[in-house]
C-alpha positions in Angstrom: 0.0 0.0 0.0 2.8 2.5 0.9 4.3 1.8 -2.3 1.5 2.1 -4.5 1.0 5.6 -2.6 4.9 6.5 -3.5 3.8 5.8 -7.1 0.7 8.0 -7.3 2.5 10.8 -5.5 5.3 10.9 -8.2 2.6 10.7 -11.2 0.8 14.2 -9.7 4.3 16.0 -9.3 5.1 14.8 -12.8 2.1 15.6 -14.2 2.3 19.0 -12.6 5.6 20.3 -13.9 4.7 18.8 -17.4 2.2 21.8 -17.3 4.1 24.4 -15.5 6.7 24.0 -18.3 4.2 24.3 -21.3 2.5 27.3 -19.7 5.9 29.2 -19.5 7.0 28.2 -23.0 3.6 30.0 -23.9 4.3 33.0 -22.3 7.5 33.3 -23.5 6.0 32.7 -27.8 3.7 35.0 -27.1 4.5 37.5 -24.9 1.3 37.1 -22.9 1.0 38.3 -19.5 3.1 37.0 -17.0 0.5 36.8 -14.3 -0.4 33.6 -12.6 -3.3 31.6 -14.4 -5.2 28.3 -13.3 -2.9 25.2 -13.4 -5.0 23.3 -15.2 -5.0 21.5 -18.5 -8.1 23.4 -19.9 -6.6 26.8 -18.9 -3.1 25.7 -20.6 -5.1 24.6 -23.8 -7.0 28.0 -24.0 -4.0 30.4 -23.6 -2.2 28.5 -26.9 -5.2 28.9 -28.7 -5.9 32.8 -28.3 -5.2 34.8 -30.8 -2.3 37.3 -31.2 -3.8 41.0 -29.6 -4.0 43.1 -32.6 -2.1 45.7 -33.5 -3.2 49.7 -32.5 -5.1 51.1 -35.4 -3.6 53.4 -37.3 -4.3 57.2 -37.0 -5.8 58.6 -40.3 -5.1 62.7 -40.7 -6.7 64.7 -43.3 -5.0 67.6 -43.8 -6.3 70.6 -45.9 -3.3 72.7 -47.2 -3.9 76.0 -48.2 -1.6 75.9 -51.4 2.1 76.3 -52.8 2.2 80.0 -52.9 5.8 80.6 -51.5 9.1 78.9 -50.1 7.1 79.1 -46.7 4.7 77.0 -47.5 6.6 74.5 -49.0 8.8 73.8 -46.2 5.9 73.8 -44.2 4.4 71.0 -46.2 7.3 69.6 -46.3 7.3 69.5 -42.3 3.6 68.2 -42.2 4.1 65.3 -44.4 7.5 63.8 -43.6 6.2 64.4 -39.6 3.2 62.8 -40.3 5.6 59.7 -41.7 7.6 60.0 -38.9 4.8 59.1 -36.8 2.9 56.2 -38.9 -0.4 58.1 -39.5 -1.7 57.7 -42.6 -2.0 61.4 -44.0 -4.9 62.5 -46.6 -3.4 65.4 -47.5 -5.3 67.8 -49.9 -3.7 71.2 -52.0 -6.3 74.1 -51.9 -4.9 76.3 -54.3 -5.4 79.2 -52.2 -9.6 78.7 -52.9 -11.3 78.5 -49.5 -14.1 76.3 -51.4 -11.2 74.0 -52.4 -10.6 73.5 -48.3 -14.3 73.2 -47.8 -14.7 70.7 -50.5 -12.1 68.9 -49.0 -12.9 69.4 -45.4 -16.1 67.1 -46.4 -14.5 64.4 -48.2 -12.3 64.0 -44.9 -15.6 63.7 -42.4 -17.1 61.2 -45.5 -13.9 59.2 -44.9 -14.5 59.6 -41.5 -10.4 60.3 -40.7 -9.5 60.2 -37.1 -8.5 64.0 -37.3 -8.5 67.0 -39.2 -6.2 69.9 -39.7 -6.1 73.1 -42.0 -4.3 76.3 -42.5 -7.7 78.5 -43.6 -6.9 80.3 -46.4 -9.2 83.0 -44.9 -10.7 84.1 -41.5 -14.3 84.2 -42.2 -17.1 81.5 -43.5 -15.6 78.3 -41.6 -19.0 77.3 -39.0 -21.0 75.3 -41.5 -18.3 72.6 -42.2 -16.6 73.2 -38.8 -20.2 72.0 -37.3 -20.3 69.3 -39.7 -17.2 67.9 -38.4 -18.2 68.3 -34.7 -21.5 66.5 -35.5 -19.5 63.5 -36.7 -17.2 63.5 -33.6 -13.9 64.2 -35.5 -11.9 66.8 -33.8 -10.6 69.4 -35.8 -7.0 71.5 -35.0 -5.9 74.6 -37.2 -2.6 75.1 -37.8 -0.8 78.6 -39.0 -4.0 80.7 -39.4 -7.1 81.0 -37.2 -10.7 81.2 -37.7 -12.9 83.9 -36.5 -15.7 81.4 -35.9 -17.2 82.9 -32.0 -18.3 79.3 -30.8 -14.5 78.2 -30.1 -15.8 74.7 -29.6 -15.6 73.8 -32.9 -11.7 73.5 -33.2 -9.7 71.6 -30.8 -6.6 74.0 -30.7 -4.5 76.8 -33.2 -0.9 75.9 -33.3 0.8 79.1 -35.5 2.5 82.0 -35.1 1.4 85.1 -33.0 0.8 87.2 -36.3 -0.1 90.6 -34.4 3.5 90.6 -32.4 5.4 89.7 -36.3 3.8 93.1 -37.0 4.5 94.7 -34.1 8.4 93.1 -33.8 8.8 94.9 -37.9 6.7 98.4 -36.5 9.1 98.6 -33.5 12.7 98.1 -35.5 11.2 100.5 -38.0 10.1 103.0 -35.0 13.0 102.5 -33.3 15.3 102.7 -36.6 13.9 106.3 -37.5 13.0 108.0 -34.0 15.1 110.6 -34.4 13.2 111.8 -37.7 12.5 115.2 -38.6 11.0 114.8 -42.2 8.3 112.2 -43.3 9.1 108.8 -44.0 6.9 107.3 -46.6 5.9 103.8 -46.8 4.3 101.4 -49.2 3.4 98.0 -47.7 2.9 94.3 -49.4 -0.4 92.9 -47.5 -1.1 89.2 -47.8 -4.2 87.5 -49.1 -7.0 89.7 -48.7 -9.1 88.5 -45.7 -6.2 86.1 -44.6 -5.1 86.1 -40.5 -1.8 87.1 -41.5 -2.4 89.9 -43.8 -4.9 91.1 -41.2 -2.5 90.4 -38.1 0.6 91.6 -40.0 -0.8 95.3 -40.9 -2.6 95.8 -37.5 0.7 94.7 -35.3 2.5 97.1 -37.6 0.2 99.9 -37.7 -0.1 99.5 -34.1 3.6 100.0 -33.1 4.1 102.9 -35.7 1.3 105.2 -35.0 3.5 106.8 -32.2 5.7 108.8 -34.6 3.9 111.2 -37.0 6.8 110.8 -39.5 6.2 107.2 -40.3 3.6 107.5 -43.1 2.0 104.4 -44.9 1.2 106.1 -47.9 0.5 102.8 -49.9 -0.8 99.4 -48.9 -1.7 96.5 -51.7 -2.3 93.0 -51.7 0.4 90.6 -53.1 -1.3 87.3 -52.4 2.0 86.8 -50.5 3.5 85.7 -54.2 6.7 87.0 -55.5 5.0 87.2 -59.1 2.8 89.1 -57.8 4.9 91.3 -55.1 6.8 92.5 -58.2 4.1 93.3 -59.8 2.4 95.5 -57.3 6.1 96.8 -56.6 6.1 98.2 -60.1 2.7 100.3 -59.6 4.4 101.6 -56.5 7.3 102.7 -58.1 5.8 104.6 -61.1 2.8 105.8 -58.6 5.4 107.3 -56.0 8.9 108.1 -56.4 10.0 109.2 -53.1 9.6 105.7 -51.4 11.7 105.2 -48.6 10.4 101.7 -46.9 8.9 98.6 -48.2 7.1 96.9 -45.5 6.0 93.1 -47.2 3.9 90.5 -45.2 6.1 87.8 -46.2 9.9 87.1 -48.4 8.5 85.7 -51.4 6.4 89.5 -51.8 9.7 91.3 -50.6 12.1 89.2 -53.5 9.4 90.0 -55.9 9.7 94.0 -55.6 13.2 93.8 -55.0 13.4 92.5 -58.8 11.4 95.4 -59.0 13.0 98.0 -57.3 16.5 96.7 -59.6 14.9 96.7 -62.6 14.0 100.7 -61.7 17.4 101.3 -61.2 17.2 102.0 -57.7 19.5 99.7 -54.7 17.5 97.5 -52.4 18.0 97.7 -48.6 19.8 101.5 -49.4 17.6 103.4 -51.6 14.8 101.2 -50.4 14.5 100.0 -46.4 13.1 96.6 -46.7 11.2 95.1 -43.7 9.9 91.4 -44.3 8.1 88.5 -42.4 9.0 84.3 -42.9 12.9 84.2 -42.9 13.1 81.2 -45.5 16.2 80.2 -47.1 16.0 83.2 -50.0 14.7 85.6 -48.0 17.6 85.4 -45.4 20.1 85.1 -48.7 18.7 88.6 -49.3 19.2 89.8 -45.9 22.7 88.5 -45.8 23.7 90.2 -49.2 21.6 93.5 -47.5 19.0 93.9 -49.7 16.6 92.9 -46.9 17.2 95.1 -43.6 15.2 93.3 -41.0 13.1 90.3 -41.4 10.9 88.8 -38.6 10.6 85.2 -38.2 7.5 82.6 -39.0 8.1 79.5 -37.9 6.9 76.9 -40.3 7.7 74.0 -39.3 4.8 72.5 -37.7 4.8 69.4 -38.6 6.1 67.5 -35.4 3.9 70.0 -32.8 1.1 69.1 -34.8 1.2 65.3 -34.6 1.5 65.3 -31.0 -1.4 67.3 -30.9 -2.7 64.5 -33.0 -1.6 61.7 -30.5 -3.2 64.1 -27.6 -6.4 64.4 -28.8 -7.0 60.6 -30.0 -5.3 59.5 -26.1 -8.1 61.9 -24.6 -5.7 64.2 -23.4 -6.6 68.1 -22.5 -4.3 70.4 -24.6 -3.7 74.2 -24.9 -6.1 76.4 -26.6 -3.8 78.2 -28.4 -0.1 76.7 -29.0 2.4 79.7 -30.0 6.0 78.7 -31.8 8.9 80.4 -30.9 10.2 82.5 -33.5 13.6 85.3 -34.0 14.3 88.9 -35.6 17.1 89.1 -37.8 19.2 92.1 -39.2 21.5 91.7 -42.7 24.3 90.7 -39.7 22.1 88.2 -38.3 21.1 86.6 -41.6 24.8 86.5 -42.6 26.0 84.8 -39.3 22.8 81.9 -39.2 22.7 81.1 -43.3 24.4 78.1 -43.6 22.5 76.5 -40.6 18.8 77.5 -41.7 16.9 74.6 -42.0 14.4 76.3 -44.5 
């Protein structure tokens, strides 16, 4: 009797290590939990046969660009798509040509393909609640990116990330105020306004009107729209010219406007950034090229490389995570020194 008791004690312990050992090989193919589970032979038989947990689902961004109109936008594209790459999400990304119905249009294809997120730089302030609404009613947050909205019911976007564009016009009013304080004549000034209607045409001139009004000297005595092209900049350069001919600053919303009338200003005979102060907004690669060869005196820095701030705002918003209203980038000044000593480093 003791012996047949010896026998059946040494069958359990065998029997119980036999399953011990194929529960850890299990955990160790699969990389299941390592918490303890039932010994038992059912228990060992259901954990081989689970399937493998899934992988996360992949984040799906539609993003509505406003269009190709200058070196800024390009490297911000640029920034947006190979970010976006960067953090596996699988980007619809759509050009607007600079046509707000374009963004619309596309805006509704996005909550149709019911994307996780959307994103847009509005080509314009005004006319964004109808689509904005019909994103919110389909649950897909929306974030705006370089321009705003004027929309009141706030609700309706998730953040802004951009640039402050009231404090780029006041940082160009304040180097021009500060440049020519000691005045005693008038000081006449033609500026280069963005796209009508845009946030930074609108920011731009108000920032800059603000921080000059304090000197009666400094006179804007013409202000155009360039669509923020350099086509077009030289083209509204020109009018300027043969409309005025004692112009002493050019104050341009952004480089590709400013390059444009300084072909311009050349082709008139006259010497950029001496006959001609030129203020400008961006800082991209040809625009600081400008500055460093002193055709550009003082450009103010936008930022446009948004590409990784965006996609954590992205990964914010799908974890559930509360995030800033309004998310500013940091951005510099720079004078023809500046530009000359920071050139070869500029990433765009």
């Amino acid at each position: 009797m003791m012996k047949m008791t010896k026998k059946m004690g040494a069958l359990v312990a065998a029997s119980c290590m036999m399953l011990l050992t194929a529960a850890c090989g299990n955990s160790a193919s699969t990389g299941a939990s390592t918490s303890a589970a039932p010994a038992s032979s059912t228990a060992a038989a259901t954990a081989s046969a689970a399937p493998a947990t899934p992988a996360a689902k992949k984040i799906t961004l539609g993003f509505a660009q406003v269009g190709a109109e200058s070196g800024w936008r390009t490297a911000n594209t640029k920034s947006i798509q190979d970010s976006a790459k960067d953090a596996g999400f699988d980007l619809k990304f759509s050009d607007a040509q600079q046509k707000q119905e374009n963004q619309i249009k596309a805006i509704r294809t996005y909550i149709q393909q019911k994307v996780d997120v959307i994103a847009f730089s509005p080509v314009v302030e005004s006319g964004w609640d109808t689509v904005l609404k019909e994103a919110k009613d389909a649950k897909i947050p929306v974030i705006l990116t370089d321009r705003a909205v004027d929309s009141k019911d706030t609700s309706l976007y998730v953040t802004f990330i951009g640039s402050d564009f009231v404090e780029e016009g006041k940082k160009a009013g304040k180097w021009l105020a500060d440049k020519y304080k000691d005045a005693k004549e008038d000081v006449n000034i033609v500026e280069l306004q963005g796209t009508t209607g845009s946030a930074p045409a609108n920011d731009r001139k108000a920032g800059f009107a603000e921080e000059i009004k304090g000197n009666a000297h400094l006179k804007v005595i013409a202000s155009q729209t360039g669509d923020f092209t350099r086509a077009k900049g030289k083209e509204v350069m020109q009018a300027f010219l043969k409309a005025h001919k004692d112009i002493d600053v050019l104050y341009a919303h952004n480089d590709d406007m400013a390059l444009g009338a300084i072909q311009a200003i050349e082709a008139a005979g006259l010497k950029p950034g001496q006959d001609i102060t030129i203020i400008s907004v961006d800082a991209v690669k040809d625009g600081m090229t400008a500055a460093s060869e002193g055709k550009i005196n003082f450009i103010v820095e936008c930022n446009p490389l948004l590409g990784p701030q965006l996609m954590q705002a992205v990964n914010d918003v799908i974890a559930g995570k509360q995030i800033e209203k309004r998310i500013v980038t940091k951005e510099g000044v720079f004078t023809s020194e500046d530009a000359k000593k920071v050139l070869a480093t500029r990433q765009y």
